[in-house]
N, C-alpha and C positions, 0 to 999 in steps of 0.2 A: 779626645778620650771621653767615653760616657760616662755620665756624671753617678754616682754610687747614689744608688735610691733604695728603700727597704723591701725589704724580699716582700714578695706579693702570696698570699695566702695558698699552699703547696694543696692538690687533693690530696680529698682524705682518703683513708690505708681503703676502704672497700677500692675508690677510683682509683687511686695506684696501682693496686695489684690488677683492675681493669687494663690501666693501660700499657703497662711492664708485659702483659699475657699478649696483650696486640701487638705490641711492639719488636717482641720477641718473635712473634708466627712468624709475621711479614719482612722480619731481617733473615730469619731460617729461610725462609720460600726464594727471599730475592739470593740470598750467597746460595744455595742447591743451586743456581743457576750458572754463580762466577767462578765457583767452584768444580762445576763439570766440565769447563775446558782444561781446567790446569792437568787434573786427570787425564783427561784427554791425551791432551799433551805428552802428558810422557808415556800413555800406552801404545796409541794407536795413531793421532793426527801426522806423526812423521813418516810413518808408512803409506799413508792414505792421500796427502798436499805433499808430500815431497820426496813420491818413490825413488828419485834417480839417485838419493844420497845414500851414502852408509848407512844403519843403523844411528852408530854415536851422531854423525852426521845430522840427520835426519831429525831425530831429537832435539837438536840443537836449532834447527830453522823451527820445528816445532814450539820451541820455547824463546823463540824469537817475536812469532803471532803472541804468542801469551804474554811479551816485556810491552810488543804494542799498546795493550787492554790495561796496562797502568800506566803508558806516556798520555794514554786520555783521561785517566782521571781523575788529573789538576785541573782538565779544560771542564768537566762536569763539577769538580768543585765549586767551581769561581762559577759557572750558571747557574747551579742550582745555590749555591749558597748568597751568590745575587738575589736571588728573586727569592729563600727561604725569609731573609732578613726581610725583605721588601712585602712578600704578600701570605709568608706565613710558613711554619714546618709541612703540616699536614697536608700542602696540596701539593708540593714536592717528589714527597714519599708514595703519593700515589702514582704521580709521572715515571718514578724513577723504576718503578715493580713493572707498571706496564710496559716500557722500553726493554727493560730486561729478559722479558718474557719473550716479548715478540723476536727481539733477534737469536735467543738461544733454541724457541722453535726451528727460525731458518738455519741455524747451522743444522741441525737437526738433518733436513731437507736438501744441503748442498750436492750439487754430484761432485766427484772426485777428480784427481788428475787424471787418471788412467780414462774421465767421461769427459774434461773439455779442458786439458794440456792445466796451461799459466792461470788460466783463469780460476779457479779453482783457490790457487794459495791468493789470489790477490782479493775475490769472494769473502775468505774466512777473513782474511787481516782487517777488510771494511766494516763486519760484523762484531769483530772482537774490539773494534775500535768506539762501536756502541753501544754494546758489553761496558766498558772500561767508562767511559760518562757518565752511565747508568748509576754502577756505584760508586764514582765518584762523588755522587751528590746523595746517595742513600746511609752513608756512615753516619754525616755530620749529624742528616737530619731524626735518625733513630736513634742517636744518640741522646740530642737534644728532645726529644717528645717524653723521655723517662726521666733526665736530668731536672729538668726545667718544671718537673710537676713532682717531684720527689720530698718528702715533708726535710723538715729542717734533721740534721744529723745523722739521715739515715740514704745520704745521696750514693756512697761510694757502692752498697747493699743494690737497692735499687737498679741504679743505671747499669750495674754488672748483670742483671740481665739482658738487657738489651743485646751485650756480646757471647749470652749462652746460645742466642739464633744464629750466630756463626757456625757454632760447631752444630748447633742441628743440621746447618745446611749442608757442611762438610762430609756428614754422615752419611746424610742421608743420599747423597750426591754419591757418595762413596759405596754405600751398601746396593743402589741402585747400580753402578759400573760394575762392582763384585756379581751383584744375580747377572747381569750381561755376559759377562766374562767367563760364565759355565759355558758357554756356546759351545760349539764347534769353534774351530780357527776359520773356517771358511764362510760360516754363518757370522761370526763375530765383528769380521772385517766387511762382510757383505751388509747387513744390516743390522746388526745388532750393536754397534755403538750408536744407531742413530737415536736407539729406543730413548734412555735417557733426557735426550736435547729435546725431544717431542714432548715427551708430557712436563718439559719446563713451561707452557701454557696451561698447567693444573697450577702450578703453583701462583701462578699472573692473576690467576682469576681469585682462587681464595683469596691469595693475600688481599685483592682489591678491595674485597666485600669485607674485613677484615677492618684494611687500614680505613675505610669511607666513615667504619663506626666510632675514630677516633678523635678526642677533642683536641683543640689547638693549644699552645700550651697557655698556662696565664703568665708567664714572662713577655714574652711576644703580645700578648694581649697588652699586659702594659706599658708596653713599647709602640701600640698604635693610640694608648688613648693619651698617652703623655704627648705625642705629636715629637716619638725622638727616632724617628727611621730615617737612618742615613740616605743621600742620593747614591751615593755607590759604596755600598759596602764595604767592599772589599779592599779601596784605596783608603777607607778609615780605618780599618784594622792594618791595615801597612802601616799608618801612619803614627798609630797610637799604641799597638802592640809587636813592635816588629822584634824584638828579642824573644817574648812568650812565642809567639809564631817558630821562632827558628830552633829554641827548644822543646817544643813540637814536635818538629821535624826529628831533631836528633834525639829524641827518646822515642821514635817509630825505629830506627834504626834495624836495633836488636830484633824487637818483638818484631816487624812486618817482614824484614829479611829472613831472619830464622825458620821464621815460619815456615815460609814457600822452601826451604832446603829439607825442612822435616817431611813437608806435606805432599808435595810433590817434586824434588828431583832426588832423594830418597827410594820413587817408586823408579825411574830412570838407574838410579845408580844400583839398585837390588837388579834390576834386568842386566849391568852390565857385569856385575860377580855372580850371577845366577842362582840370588834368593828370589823365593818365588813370589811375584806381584799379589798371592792371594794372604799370603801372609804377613806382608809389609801391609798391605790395604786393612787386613782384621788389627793388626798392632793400629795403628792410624788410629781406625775407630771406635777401639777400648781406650785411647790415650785422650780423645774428643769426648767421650763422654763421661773419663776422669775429672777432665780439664771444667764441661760442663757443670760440676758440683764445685771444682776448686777455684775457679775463679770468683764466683758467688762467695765464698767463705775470704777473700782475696778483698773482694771491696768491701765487704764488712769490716775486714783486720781493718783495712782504709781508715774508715771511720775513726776505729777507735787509735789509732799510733800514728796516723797520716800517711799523703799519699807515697811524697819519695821513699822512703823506707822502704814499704812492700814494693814499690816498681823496681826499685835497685838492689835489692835482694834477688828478683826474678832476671835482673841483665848481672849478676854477679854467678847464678846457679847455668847460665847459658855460656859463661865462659868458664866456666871449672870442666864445664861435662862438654864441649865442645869437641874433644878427643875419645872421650869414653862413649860418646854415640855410637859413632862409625865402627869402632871396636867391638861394640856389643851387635850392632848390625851384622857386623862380617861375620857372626859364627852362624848366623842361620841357625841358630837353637830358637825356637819360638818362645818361650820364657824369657830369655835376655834380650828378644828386639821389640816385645812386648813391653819391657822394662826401660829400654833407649827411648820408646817413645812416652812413656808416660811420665817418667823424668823430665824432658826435652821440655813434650807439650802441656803436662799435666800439673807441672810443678812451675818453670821456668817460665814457660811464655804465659801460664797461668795467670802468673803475679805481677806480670806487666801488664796483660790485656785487663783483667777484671780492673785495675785501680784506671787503666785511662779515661773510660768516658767520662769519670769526675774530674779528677786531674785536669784533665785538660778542659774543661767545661768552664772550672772556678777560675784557668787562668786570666779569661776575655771577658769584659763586658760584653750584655745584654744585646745592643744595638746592633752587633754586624758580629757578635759570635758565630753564626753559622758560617761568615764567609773565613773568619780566622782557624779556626779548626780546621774546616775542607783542605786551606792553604796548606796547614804545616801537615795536615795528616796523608793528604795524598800527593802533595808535592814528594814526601818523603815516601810514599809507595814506589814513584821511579824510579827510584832508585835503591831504594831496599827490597820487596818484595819482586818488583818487575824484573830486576836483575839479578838477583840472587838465583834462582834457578840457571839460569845463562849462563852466567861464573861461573858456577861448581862444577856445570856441565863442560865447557873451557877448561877449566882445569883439571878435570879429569883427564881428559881428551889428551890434555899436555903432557902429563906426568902419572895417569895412572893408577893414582894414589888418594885417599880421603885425605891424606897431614895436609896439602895446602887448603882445603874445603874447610879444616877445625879451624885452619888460623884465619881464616874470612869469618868462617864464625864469632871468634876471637875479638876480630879488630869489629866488627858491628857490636859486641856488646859493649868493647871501650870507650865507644863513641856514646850508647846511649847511657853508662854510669857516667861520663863525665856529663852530659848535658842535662841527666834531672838532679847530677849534684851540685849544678848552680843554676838549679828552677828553687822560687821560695817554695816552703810548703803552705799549702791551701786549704786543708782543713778544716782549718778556724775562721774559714767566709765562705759554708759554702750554704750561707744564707743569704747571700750580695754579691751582685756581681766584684769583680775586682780589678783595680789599674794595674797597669803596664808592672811586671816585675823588675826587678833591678837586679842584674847577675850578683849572686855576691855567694860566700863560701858555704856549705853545708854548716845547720845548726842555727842561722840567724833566722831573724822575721823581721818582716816591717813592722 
């Protein structure tokens, strides 16, 4: 376990809000990029890599490539969050933009089945597989560069910008698919979803110029001149934080499964009751840029009443309304699916997302934090966000029906109330790093 040493002097408010404005571009540039296959996905990629199947069919191998792109990235965790501890945030974050960049150009660029058979679906799987690395290692470390330079008291504010670059990137990712999707049907399928994937190399480039202007954090600073850098990261965070790690995991649960049900198999399951993709897409993106002001106000609550609270309020608001979504979907009135999603995303996944990158920051020491975070937080993407579209889509498939989709809902947010209600609250250190948590009941502290 690292040894608890005094918080190292935070920049000041001008250099914070320098590096929260960088931090934010270059997370929006990189998610515009992870964000435009899940789209993909459920518009147009199962028509396109896998004509012979049904529709629902079809869909479903579609969002099979897309479960791929988060079984890889545990494997871009555990690298980059190696080498983050080891030789720093900031050279990371720049690898992990330019990787991003380049293979969502080649998707961009791929020919189709209908231009070279198999090849084609097994092309995209190998692409989305370094997709999936990419930001594997891009979370921990944009997290950490806001976190870690954030003054004292004011972390939970702060670092919740870094995940308002999410939903820029969702937007913008989204509103670029929407101007596409005026096409023609024949232009659309012909060339016009490629637009999108191409000018993901405008975003590779700002963000570079961007992220190159940014400093290192001074945690990690004092991490190299103390001479406390682990040999392997990532077997010291196993070693010393392996409960914090797996609470982790289970408070992604909710918020990363959800998500991907709101964000994208949502637009899948509107195509299969015949609401229309352009009105599920503008609900999406009033509900993203709700969610962009409410999660900011979300880590500030942080600050002042702590973290579990506000995170478990947002995995208790995701299981009350896990039935009332789909319900207000199904009417196709545009005011009520307007309102499913700003509930859903705006309120609910709000209040988990904005408190995590402190939450979970305060729960690891210094030393090999990046590799412990990457762990629990994309380890738990496999399985909540990679899968979650797949299921719903499965189950529909099976039965027809949104009821077993809400109780999937359901049992993902039980899992994440029970796992941050035996995380300590953190708080009250998040001027120090912090040891290993000890499970123990809502209401206590060490």
């Amino acid at each position: 376990m690292s040894p608890t040493v005094p918080h190292e002097p935070a920049a000041g408010p001008q250099s914070i809000r320098k590096i929260a404005i960088a931090s934010l571009t270059g997370t929006a540039l990189e998610w515009y990029d992870f964000f435009l296959y899940g789209t993909a996905s459920a518009l147009v990629l199962g028509t396109l890599f896998f004509p012979d199947a049904s529709p629902l069919a079809g869909t479903l191998a579609s969002f099979g490539t897309f479960a791929v792109g988060f079984a890889a990235r545990p494997i871009g965790g555990i690298i980059f969050g190696h080498f983050g501890d080891r030789l720093g945030r900031k050279p990371m974050l720049v690898i992990t933009l330019l990787v991003m960049g380049f293979t969502t150009f080649l998707i961009g660029t791929l020919p189709t089945y209908a231009q070279i058979g198999a090849w084609a679906p097994v092309l995209l799987t190998l692409l989305r597989v370094l997709q999936g690395i990419a930001v594997g290692g891009e979370w921990g470390g944009s997290v950490l560069m806001i976190t870690e330079h954030a003054p004292a008291g004011r972390r939970g504010f702060y670092s919740a910008w870094s995940q308002v670059g999410i939903n820029l990137g969702f937007v913008t990712s989204a509103g670029v698919f929407a101007a596409v999707q005026t096409l023609s049907d024949e232009a659309f399928l012909s060339w016009g979803w490629r637009v999108p994937f191409l000018l993901g190399a405008v975003p590779a480039l700002v963000g570079l110029f961007i992220r190159l202007k940014i400093e290192e954090t001074p945690e990690f600073q004092s991490v190299q001149h103390e001479g406390d850098k682990q040999r392997l990261p990532v077997l010291h965070a196993l070693r010393t934080h392996p409960r914090a790690i797996l609470i982790t995991a289970g408070a992604r649960m909710a918020e990363n499964g959800a998500s991907y049900i709101f964000l994208v198999f949502s637009l899948a399951y509107g195509k299969h009751i015949g609401v229309g993709n352009g009105l599920l897409l503008t609900g999406i993106i009033v509900a993203n840029v709700v969610e962009g002001a409410s999660m900011v106000g979300f880590g500030a609550l942080s600050d002042r009443i702590g973290r579990r609270p506000v995170y478990m309020a947002g995995a208790a608001t995701l299981i009350v309304f896990a039935f009332p979504f789909f319900w207000l979907v199904d009417t196709g009135t545009p005011a009520l699916v307007w309102l499913a999603f700003i509930v859903a995303i705006g309120i609910g996944h709000g209040a988990m997302i904005g408190t995590q990158p402190s939450f979970f920051t305060e729960l690891f020491g210094k030393s090999s934090r990046y590799s412990a975070i990457a762990l629990g937080h994309e380890f738990a993407s496999v399985f909540a966000g990679g899968l979650s579209p797949l299921i719903a889509t499965a189950l529909l498939a099976a039965t027809d029906a949104s009821w077993p989709i809400s109780l999937y809902l359901m049992v993902l947010g039980c899992i994440t109330l029970v796992s941050v209600y035996f995380a300590r609250e953190t708080v009250q250190r998040d001027t120090a790093p912090t040891p290993e948590p000890r499970l123990q009941p809502a209401g206590t502290h060490e």
